[in-house]
N, C-alpha and C positions, 0 to 999 in steps of 0.2 A: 627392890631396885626400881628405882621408878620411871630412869628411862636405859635404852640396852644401846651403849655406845662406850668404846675405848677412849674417845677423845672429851668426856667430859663427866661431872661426879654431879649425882644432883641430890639434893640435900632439902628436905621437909622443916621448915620452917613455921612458928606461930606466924600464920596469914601472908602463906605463899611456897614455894619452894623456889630454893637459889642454884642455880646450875653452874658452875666453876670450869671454865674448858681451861685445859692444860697445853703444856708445850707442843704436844704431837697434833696438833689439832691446825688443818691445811685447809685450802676452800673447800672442799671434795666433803672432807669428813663435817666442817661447818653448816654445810648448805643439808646435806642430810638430817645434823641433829635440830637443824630449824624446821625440815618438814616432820621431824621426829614431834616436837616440842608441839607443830601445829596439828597435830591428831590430837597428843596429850591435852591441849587446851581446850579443844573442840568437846572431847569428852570429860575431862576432872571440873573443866572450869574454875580453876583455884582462883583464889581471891588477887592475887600477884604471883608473878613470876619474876626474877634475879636472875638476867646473865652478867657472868661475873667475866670479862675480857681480861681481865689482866694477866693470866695467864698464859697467852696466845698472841702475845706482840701486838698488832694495830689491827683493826677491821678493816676489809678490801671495799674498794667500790663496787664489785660484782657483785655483794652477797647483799645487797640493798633491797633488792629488788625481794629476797624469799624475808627480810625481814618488813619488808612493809609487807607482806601477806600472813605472817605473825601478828604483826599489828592489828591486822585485819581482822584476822580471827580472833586474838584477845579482846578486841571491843565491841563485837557480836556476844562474843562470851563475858564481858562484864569482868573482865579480866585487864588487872594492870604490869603494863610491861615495860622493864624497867633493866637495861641497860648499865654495867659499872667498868669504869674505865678511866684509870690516871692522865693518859695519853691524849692531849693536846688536837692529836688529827680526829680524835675518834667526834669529838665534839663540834671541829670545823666542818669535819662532813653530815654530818646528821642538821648541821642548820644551812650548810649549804643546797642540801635536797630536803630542805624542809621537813625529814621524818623526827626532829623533834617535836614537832608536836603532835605526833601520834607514840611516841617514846619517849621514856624519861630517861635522861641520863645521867649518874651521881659520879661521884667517886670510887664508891669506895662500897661494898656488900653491906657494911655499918651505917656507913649513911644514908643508906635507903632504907637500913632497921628503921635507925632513929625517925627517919619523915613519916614513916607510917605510922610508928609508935606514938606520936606527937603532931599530933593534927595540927598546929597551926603553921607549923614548915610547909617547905613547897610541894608534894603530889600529893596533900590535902586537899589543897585548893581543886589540883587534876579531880581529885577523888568527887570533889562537891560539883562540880561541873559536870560527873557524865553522871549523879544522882539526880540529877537538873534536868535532862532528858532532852526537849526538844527547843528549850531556848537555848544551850548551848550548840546544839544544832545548828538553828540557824544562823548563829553568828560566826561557825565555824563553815560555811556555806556563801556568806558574804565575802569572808576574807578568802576562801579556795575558792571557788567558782562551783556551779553544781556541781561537776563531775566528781572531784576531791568528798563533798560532802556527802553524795551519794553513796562512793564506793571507799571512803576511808581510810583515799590515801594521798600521801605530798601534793599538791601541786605541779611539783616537779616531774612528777609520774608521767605528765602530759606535757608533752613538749610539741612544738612545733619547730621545723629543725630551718630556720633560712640561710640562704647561701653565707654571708657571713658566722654563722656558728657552725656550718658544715667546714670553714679553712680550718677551723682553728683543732680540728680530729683530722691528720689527712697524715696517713704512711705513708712514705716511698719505700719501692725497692725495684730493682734494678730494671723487671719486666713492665716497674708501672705506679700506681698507687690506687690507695683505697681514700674514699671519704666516709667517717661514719655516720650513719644518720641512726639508730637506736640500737640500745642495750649498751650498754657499758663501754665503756666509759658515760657515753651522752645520753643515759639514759639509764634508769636503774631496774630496766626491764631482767628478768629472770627465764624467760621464754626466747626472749627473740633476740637475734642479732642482724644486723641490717647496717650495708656498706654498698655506697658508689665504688665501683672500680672501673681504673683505665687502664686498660692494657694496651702497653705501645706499639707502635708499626712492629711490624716481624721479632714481633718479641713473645716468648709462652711463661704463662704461669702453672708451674711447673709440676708434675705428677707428687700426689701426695694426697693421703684419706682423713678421714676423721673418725676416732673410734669410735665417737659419743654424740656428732651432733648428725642429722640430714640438713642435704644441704640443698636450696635451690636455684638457679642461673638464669636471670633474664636480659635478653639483651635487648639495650634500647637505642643503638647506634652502631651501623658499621653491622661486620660480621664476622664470626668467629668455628673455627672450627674446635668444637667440643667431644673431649675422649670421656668415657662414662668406659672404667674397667678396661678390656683390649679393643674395644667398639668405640669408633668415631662419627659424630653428622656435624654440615655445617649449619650455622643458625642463625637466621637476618635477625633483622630488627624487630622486635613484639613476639620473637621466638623464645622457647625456654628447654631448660633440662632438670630433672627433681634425680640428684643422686642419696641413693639410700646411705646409712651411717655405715662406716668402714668401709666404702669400696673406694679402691684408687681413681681419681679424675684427673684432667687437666685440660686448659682451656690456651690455642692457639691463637694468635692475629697472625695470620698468614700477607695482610692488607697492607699500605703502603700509607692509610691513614692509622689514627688510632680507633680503638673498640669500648664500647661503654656498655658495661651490667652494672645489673642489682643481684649483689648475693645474700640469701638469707642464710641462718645456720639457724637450726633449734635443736636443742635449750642454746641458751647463752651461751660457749663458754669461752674465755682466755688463757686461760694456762698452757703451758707451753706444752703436756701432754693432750691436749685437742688438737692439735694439726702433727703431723705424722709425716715428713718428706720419705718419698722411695724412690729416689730418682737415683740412687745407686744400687738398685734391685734391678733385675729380669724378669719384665721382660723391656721395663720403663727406660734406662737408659739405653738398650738400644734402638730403642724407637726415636728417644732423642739426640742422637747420636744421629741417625738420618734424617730427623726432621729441623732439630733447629738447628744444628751447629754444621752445614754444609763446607766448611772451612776448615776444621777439624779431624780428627783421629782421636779417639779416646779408646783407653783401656783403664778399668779399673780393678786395683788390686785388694781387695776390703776395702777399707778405706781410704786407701792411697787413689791414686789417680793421676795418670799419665796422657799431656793433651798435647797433636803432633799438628802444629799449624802447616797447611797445606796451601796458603795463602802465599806466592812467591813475592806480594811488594805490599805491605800495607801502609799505604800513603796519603791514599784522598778520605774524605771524611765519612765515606759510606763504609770501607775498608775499617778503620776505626773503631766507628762507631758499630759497628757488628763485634769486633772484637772486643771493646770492653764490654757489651752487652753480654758475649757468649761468656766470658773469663768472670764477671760477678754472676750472673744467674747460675754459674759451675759451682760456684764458692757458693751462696747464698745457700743453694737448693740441694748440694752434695754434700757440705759440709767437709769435704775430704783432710786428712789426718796431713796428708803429704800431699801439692801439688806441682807436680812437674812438670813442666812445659817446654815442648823441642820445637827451638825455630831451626831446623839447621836444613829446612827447603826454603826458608823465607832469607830472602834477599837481604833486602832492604826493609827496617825499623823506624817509622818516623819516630818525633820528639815523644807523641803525642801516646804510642805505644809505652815507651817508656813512665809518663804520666801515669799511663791505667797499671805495670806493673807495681810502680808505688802504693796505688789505692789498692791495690789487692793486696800488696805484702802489709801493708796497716790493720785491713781488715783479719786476715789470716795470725798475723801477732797477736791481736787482739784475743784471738782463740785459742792462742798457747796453740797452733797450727804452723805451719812450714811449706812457705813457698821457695821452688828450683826451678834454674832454667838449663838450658843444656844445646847444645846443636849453633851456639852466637857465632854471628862471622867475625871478622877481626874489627871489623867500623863497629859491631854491635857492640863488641869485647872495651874499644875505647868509651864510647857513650856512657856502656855502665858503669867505668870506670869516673868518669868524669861529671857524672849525677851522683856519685858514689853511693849506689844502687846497690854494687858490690861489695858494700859493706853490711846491707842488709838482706841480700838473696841469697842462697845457696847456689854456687857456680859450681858442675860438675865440667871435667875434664873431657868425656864424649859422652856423647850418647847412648854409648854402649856402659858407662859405670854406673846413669843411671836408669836405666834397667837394670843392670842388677840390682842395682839399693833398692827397687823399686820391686823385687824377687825375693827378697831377702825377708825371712820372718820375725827376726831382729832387726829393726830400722834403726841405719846410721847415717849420718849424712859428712857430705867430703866437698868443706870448700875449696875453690880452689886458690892455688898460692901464687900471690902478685908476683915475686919472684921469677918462681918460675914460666909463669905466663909471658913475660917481657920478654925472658930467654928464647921462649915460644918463637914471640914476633921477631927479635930481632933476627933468628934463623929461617923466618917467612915461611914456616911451617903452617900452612892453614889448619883450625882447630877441627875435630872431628868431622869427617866426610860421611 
């Protein structure tokens, strides 16, 4: 057996061996059999080496970065590496970060037989060129720049990131955004990941770990109060924080401006199991529960989640804008299964409330999720009516039905019925007190 991995077969070849990764094969297990395949090369030194992609849908942009370090080491080792793949992107991306010319890339396992087999096809030529030594050196040196030549890899490897290529990487979410400046995407680093973020006036980016990377926080504007685990400091500007891998963090603007860091993570990674939200754990949501959402009530039931606006008029734009900040960074960061929301201390609802319960029921659909509201006064009851809101919210009857659905280990939800609601009004029956 010539290498020990479930995710791919590899197969001893006259002048090389071909590796064939299969269906089960995800970045986790890729990026492994690449540092597997870079010992094996270091030591066997085979003449060529075949990865065979077609088995494994498309190649990510993340794993760029451990395959220009195979690269690396196949051309130390005099070793040709050689890349097969049907699919269209796999070839846009290898000449878009320029690792095709430190990789070959074919078709097909057969037609890289054949080029070998048949020196006058194309990774002959490759083949005649690194027998060449140090004239192809140097013209590979002319067209990459030293650094490429020296170290053996893209061009692209070395980026320099300026304000216009930093817009064109930029997250939003709800507490703020990120700009990226290296590793992956904007970079095919494998080590590092490296992002601007701004975290807005009185907004927090919210409790959650990382199983797999450390991570560390510099802030370079403004200031922020930083939790590391159930411990908090706050931290000017040229200040930092180095959180170990899997402990819980999160970083406040407590400020009335915004706040600027540099966070790094190592290794790279993106997958959606690298960041780990526990903002519906204990001891994290009640922490946020007193720190950021001061206009609020929250109780969470597993996954459900019960929020009791305590705000008796939300009208002017500070009001608001607090509230859609609190209601998506709820959604965002909690994920909840069911979110129920009781206005029935809040007065008065501008238009603009209304606005943000749309964005959240889109968002929430989106999730195959379930937004309620519950506690509306009779003006609130027409509005939703008349945005026809309530055709896509779930309207409980009072406050008290849901808590119980909200109790309930079997979740059902109970809209409520136009009909009878009109009956409601026309007897001036105010709805649930």
């Amino acid at each position: 057996m010539l290498l020990s991995t479930d995710c791919a077969e590899a197969e001893a070849v006259d002048g090389g061996i071909v590796v064939r990764l299969n269906s089960l094969t995800d970045h986790q297990k890729f990026v492994a059999l690449l540092l597997e395949l870079d010992i094996f090369v270091r030591e066997a030194q085979p003449p060529r080496v075949v990865i065979d992609l077609s088995g494994s849908g498309f190649i990510q942009s993340r794993t760029l970065g451990e395959i220009a370090r195979l690269a690396n080491t196949a051309a130390r080792a005099k070793t040709k590496l050689v890349l097969c793949s049907t699919n269209p992107l796999v070839q846009k991306v290898m000449t878009t970060t320029e690792l095709d010319k430190l990789v070959t890339v074919c078709e097909s396992v057969n037609e890289a037989k054949d080029i070998w087999e048949n020196p006058g096809l194309g990774i002959a030529a490759g083949d005649e060129a690194a027998e060449g030594g140090e004239a192809a050196a140097v013209d590979a040196a002319k067209a990459s720049g030293p650094m490429p030549g020296r170290y053996g890899l893209p061009r692209n490897f070395f980026k320099f990131i300026a304000d216009r290529d930093r817009q064109l990487e930029v997250e939003s979410f709800p507490w703020g955004n990120m700009n990226w400046l290296a590793g992956p995407p904007i970079t095919p680093s494998a080590l590092l990941h490296v992002a601007r973020v701004q975290i807005k006036p009185n907004c927090v980016w919210s409790f959650h770990q990382h199983p797999d990377m450390e991570e560390v926080i510099i802030v370079t504007s403004g200031q922020v109060e930083q939790w590391i685990d159930q411990k908090s400091q706050v931290l000017q500007a040229g200040e930092s924080a180095t959180i170990p891998q899997n402990i819980v963090h999160a970083t406040f603007n407590n400020e009335m401006q915004p706040a600027d860091i540099i966070m790094i993570h190592c290794p790279a990674r993106t997958d959606e199991s690298s960041t780990v939200s526990v903002v519906a754990e204990e001891p994290w949501r009640t922490i946020l529960r007193r720190r950021q959402y001061p206009n609020l009530d929250l109780v969470w039931k597993g996954k459900n989640l019960f929020a009791r606006v305590t705000n008796h008029k939300i009208l002017d734009s500070a009001s608001t804008d607090a509230f859609r900040s609190s209601m998506l960074s709820l959604e965002a960061d909690g994920q909840p299964k069911k979110f129920i929301i009781d206005f029935q201390e809040a007065w008065i609802l501008s238009n603009t409330v209304l606005g943000v319960l749309g964005e959240l029921q889109h968002r929430m659909n989106d999730g195959h999720r379930t937004l309620c509201v519950c506690g509306l006064s009779n003006e609130a009851l027409k509005n939703f009516r008349k945005t026809r809101l309530s055709e896509f919210v779930v309207m409980y009857d009072s406050v008290k039905d849901a808590l119980a659905d909200l109790n309930k280990s079997k979740e059902s939800v109970h809209r409520r019925d136009d009909s009878a609601s009109e009956d409601e009004e026309t007897s001036e029956d105010e709805p649930d007190s």
